[in-house]
N, C-alpha and C positions, 0 to 999 in steps of 0.2 A: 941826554935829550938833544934834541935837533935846534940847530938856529932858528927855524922859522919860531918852536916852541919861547924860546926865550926870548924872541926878538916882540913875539904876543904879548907875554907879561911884562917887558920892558914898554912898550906903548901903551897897557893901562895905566902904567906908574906912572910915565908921563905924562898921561890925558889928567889924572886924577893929583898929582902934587906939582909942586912949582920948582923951579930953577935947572929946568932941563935945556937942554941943545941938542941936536940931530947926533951930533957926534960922539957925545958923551953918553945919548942912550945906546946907540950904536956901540958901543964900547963896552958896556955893562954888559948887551944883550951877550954878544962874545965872550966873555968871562962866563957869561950863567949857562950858556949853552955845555959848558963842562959838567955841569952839575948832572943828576940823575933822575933826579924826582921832578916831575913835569906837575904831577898835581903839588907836590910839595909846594914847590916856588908859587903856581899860580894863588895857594892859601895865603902863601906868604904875602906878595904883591898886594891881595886886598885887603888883609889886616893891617899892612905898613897902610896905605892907602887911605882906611878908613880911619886911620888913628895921629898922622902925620898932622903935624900944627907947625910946624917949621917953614921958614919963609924960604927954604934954601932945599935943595934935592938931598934924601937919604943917598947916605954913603954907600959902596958897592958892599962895606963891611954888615951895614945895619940888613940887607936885603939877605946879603949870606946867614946870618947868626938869624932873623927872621926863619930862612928856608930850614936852616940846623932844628930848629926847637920844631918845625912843623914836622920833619924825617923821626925824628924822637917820638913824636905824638903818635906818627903812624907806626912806627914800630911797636911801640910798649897796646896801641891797639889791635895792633896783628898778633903780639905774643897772649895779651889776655884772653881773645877769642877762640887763638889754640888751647889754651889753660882750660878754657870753658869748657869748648870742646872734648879735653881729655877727657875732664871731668864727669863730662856727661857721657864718656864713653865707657867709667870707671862704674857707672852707677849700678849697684847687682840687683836683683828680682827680689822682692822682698820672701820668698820662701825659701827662696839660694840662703841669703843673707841670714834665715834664719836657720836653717842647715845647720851654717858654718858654724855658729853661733854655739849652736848643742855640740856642733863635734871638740868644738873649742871646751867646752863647758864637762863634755864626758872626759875630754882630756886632764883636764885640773882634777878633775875628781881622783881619776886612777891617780893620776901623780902625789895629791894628799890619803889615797887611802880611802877614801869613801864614795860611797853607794849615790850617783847621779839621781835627782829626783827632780820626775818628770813632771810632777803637776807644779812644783815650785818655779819649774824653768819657764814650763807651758803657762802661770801666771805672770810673770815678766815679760816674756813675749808678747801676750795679749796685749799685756799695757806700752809699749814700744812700739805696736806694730798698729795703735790709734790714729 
């Protein structure tokens, strides 16, 4: 991220908790400017913000492990959506599905030996396919 970004959420922290200095936000803002996640940190800044009971300014440590747990959040967000996503792409046609289902079904037959029977299968499928 860019200095201006982190020098933003370093000044809500300020406005919003106590035992700040010019210099020391200043100072943070530069550290956090390395970081990546621009919304990350800004989540972060208002939850330390909204939650801060301390008479003293959060450490540049609490603000980091803040931003960590928010990067985590969005990640395992971003991986379930893909998941979803798969999944919803995995999804077959329910008459594919059932296809498959008989070719699967003729298959065991031959392999046991005996004669596939279609009304037995064709009743299973109705009740499945409710």
């Amino acid at each position: 991220m860019n200095l201006n970004d982190s020098i933003g959420a370093m000044e809500y922290l300020a406005a919003m908790t106590t035992g700040w200095a010019d210099d020391t936000a200043a100072a943070y803002a530069v550290e956090l400017a390395l970081l990546d996640n621009v919304e990350a940190l800004y989540t972060a800044v208002r939850k330390i913000a909204a939650s801060w009971t301390d008479a003293w300014r959060p450490s540049l440590g609490v603000i980091v492990d803040a931003y960590n747990v928010e990067v985590d959040a969005m990640r395992r967000t971003a991986e379930q959506h893909a998941h979803r996503k798969q999944v919803e792409a995995e999804v077959i046609p329910i008459d594919r599905g059932t296809q498959l289902a008989w070719d699967a079904y003729v298959a065991e037959c031959a392999r046991r030996g005996v004669e596939p029977r279609r009304e037995v299968f064709g009743r299973w499928a109705n009740q499945i396919a409710r």
